[in-house]
N, C-alpha and C positions, 0 to 999 in steps of 0.2 A: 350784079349780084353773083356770090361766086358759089358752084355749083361742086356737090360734093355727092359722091354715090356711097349710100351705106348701104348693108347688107338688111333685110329684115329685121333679124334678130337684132342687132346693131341699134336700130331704128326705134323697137320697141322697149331696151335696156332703157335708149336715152331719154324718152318719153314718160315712161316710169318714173324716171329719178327725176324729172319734171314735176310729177304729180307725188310724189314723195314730198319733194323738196316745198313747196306749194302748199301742200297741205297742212300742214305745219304753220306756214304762216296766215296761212285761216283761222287755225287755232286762237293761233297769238293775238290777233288784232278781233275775233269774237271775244274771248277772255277779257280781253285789252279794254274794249269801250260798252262789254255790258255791263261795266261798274256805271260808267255814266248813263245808261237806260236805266237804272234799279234804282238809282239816287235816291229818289224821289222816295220809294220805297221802305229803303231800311234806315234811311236819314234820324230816324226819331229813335230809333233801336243804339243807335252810335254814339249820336250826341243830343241829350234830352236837354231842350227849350221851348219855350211857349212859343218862339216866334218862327212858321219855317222855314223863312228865308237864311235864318243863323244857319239853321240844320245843314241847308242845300249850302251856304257857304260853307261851312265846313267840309263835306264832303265834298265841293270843287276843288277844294284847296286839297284835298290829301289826292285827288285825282291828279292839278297839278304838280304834285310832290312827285309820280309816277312819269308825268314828262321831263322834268328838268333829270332824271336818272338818265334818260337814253345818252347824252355824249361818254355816260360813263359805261353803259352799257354796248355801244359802239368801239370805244378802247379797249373794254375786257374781253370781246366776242371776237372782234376784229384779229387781236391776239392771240387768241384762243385756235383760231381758225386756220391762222397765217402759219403757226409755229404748232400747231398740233394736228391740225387737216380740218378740212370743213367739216366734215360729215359728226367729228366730235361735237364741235362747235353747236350745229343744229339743234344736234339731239340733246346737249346739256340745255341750251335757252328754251327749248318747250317742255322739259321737265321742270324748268324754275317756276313756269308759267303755270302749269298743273298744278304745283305745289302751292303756289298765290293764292292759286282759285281754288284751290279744295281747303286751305285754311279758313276765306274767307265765307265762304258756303257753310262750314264749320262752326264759325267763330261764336261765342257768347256777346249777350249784349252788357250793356253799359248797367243793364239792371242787374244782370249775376255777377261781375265780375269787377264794376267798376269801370273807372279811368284806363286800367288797362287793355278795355275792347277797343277807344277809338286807338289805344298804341300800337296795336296789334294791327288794328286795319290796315295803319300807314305801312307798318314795315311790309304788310304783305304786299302792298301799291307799289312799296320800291324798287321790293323784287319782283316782281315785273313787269316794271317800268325798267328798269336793268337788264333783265329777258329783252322785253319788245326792243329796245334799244341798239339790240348786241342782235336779234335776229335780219332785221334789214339787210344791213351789211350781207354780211353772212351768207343769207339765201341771194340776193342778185348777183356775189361772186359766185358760186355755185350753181345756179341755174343759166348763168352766162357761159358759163365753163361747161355745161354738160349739155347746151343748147345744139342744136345739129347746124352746121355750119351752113353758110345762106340763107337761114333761115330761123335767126337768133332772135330779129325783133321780134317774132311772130311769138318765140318758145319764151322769150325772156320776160314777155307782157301776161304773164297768166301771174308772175310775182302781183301785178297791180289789182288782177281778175281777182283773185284770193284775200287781197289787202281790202277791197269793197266789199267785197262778198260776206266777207266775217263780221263789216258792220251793219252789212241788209240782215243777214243773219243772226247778231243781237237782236235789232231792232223786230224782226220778226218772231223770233222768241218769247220776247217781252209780249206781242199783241197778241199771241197764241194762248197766254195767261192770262190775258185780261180777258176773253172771252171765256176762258174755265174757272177762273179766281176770282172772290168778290175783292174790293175796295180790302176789310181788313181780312182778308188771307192773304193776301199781295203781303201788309205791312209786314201780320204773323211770322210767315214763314214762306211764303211763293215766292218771294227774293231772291230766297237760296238758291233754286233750282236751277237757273241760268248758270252757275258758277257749277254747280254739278256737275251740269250738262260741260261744261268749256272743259271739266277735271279727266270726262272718262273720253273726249276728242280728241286732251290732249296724248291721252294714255295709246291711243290707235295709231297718233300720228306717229309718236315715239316708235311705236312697231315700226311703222312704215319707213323712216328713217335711219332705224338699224340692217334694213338691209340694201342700201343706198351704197356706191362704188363711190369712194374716196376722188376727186378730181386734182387733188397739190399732190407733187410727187415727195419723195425723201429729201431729194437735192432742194429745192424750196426751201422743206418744211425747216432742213437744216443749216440754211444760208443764217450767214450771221446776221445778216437785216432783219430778217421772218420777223414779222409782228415787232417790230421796234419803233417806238415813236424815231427816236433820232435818225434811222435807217430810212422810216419814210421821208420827212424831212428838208435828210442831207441830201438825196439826190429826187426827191420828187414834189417840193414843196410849190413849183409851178403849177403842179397838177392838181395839187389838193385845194391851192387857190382858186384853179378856175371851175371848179367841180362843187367849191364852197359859195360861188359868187351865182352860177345858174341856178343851185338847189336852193339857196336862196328867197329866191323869186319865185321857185318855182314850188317850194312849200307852202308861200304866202298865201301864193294862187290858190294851189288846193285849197287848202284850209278856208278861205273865204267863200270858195263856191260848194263845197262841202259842209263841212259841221256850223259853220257862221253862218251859211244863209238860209236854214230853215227858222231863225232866230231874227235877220233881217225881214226875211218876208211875211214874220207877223209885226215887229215894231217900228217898223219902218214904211212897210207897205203898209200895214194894215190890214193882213188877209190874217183867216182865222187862224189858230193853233193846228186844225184838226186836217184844214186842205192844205195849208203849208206842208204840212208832215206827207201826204195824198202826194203833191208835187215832187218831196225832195227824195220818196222812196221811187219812184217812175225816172226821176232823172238819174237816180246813182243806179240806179238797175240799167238805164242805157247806157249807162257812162262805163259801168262796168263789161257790157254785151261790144264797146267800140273799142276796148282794147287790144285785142288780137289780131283787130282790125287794121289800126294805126301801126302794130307791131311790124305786119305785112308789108306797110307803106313803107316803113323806115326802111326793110329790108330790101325794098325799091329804088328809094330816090336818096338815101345815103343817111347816116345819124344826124351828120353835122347840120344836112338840109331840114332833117322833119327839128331838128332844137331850133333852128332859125326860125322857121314859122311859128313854133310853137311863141318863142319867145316877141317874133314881130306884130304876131295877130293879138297877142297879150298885151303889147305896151297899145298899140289903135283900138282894140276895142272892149279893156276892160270899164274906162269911164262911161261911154256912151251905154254899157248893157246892165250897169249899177246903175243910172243916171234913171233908166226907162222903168229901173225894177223897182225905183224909188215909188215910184208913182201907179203905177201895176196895180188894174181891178181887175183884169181876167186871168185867170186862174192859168187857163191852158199858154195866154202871154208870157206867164211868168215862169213855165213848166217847159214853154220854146226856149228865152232867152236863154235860162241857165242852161239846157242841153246842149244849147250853142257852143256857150260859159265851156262848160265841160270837155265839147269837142276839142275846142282851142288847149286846154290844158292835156288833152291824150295824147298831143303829138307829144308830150314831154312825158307826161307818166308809162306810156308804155314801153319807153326805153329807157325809162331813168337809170335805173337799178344797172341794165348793159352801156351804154354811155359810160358810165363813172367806173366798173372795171374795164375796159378800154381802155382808161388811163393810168391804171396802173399794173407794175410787172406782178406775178403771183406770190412774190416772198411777203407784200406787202398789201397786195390785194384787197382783203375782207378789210382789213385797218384801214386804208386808206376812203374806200366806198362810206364803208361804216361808220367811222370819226364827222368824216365831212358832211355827209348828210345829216347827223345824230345832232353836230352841233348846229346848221343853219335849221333845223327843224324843230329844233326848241329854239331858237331865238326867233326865229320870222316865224312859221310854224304854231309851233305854242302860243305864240302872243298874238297872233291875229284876230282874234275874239275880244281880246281886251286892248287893244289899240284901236280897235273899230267903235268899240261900246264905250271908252272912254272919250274919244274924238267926236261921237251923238253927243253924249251927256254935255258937254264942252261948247255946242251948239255948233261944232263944225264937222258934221261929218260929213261933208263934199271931201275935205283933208284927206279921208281915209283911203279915197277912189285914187287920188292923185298917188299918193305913198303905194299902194299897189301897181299903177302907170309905173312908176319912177323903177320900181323893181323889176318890171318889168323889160326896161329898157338896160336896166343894167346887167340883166339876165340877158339878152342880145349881144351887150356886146361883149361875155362872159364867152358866148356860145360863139361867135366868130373866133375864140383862139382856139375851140377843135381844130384837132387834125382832119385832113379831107379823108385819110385815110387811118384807123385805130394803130396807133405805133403797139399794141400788145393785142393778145388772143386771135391773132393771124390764121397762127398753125392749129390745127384740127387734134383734141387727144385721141 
């Protein structure tokens, strides 16, 4: 581990621009998925049908409409970022998100306005879904860059702290209103609030952001490559492969031991609606409390070493701990495995973000993090809820365990082409 002496002041600048930087991406990803906690909610407001399964389709599908924007949202941030500084970057993707959400907080329903409310919902989903998209990138180059040297896993893992955090924090939002809102003041109007709330978060982070130190220099920002697809590419298209081949796997992962298995472990297991939910807020609260944890480790025993576990204990023990969840009557079993679940994926979530700028030089940086991630996390990512649910329906869903194993293993042998050593962010700013 390499050892670096900062001054106080030094010390508490860089930590700052941590919780700047961080904060922000709480924002985004609160904003981000209390559209899907409210569903339920303002569904009948959007798209009026007797049946409310249409409703909730619908409002999936425009939820999905806001994942398939991040690769575009990844290319424009990334750019953004590369060739105009991060710090712009930032502060434009959480004002987009502000703006989403105070539209939709805003918005009239289908009964004042027509057809044009559910138009309107979407485009606000796109925009930020195009935010969220372009913020990832973005904030892991940036918090990797302004991390204190020797000790980057540890600063660089508060990105994933913040990325949970903002969905415990919907989701506990929404339960704060069920205990002061009856059934139809939820429908009426208690819907909006959560979007409020994400409008005047976003508005504080934005403060906090504006007074953040720039981390790309002019020479970067002005290199001809800055933010260029062909620039990335021509000279670093090995990189982007191997950083698109672990994230991969390693979105899938998330995604199935996250938002997909509070939904396995009632139609699958069998356990109620209500402990399901009990379990999977306990396990993302640890899951969240382990990653500064894991950051620590990485800063110990080396990136390349904690992606290897991550990725080896993923391919041996994700069948066997779906296999057990399949069949799961105790609550607190099911509450074990997944934290296991979880542990195994931190070795990768808490450095994902630093890992992948690692591998790339800063003219291309935010693009390179940004893109790659953006697009394996709506293709494996996105679709692990509906690869899973159609492979049940299909009467095969062992298939799904295995498709996860497989990623798993290709995520391995993704992560053996790290460097032992980060060929970029060596030198200390």
């Amino acid at each position: 581990m390499t050892t670096v002496h900062y001054t106080g002041e030094e010390r508490k600048k860089r930590i700052f621009a941590i919780v700047g930087a961080s904060s922000g991406n709480l924002v985004e990803w609160f904003d981000f998925y209390v559209y899907a906690f409210c569903a339920i909610y303002f569904a009948p407001a959007f798209f009026p049908s007797d049946d409310p399964t249409v409703q909730l389709v619908n409002t999936a599908g425009v939820f999905a409409a806001g994942f398939l924007m991040r690769p575009i949202g990844g290319w424009l941030f990334g750019r953004v970022a590369d060739k105009h500084g991060r710090k712009n970057s930032m502060m434009i993707s959480v004002l987009m998100m502000c703006a989403g959400s105070l539209v939709i907080a805003c918005l009239p329903t289908y009964a004042t306005i027509g057809v044009w409310a559910p138009i309107i919902l979407l485009l606000a989903r796109l925009f930020q879904g195009l935010s969220v998209g372009g913020e990832y990138g973005t904030t892991a180059t940036y918090m990797s860059e302004v991390a204190l040297r020797g000790q980057r896993g540890f600063f660089a893992s508060f990105q994933y702290v913040t990325l949970i955090g903002g969905q415990l924090l919907a989701v506990l939002t929404v339960v704060i209103l069920q205990q002061f809102l009856d059934e139809q003041e939820l429908r009426a109007w208690g819907w909006r609030i959560p979007f409020f709330v994400g409008a005047v978060a976003a508005i504080i982070s934005l403060l906090l952001r504006r007074t953040l130190e720039e981390t790309s220099t002019a020479e970067t920002r002005n290199d001809k490559d800055a933010g260029s697809i062909a620039g990335l590419f021509k000279n670093h298209s090995a990189a982007f492969i191997t950083v698109l081949g672990y994230t991969a796997g390693g979105s899938l992962i998330f995604y199935t031991f996250t938002t997909y298995m509070q939904k396995y472990l009632v139609n699958t297991a069998g356990l109620h609606a209500k402990t399901a939910s009990l379990i999977m807020t306990g396990a993302l609260f640890l899951y969240m409390c382990m990653q500064p944890l894991f950051g620590m480790l990485a800063d110990r025993i080396g990136r390349r070493t904690s992606m290897l576990w991550f990725a080896g204990l993923g391919t041996l023990c994700t069948l066997p701990i779906l296999m057990v969840l399949k069949t799961v009557t105790s609550p607190f079993l099911a509450f074990v495995l997944i934290t296991l679940a979880l542990a195994i994926v931190s070795f990768y979530t808490s450095i994902s973000g630093l890992v992948k700028a690692e591998m790339f030089p800063p003219q291309v940086r935010a693009l390179g993090v940004g893109l790659a991630y953006a697009v394996a996390n709506a293709v494996f990512g996105g679709s692990a809820e509906f690869v899973a649910l159609n492979l049940k329906n299909m009467g095969n869903e062992n298939a799904f365990y295995w498709y996860v194993t497989v990623m798993m293993a290709i995520a391995f042998l993704f992560s053996l082409r790290l460097p032992k050593q980060p060929k970029y962010l060596h030198t200390d700013h």
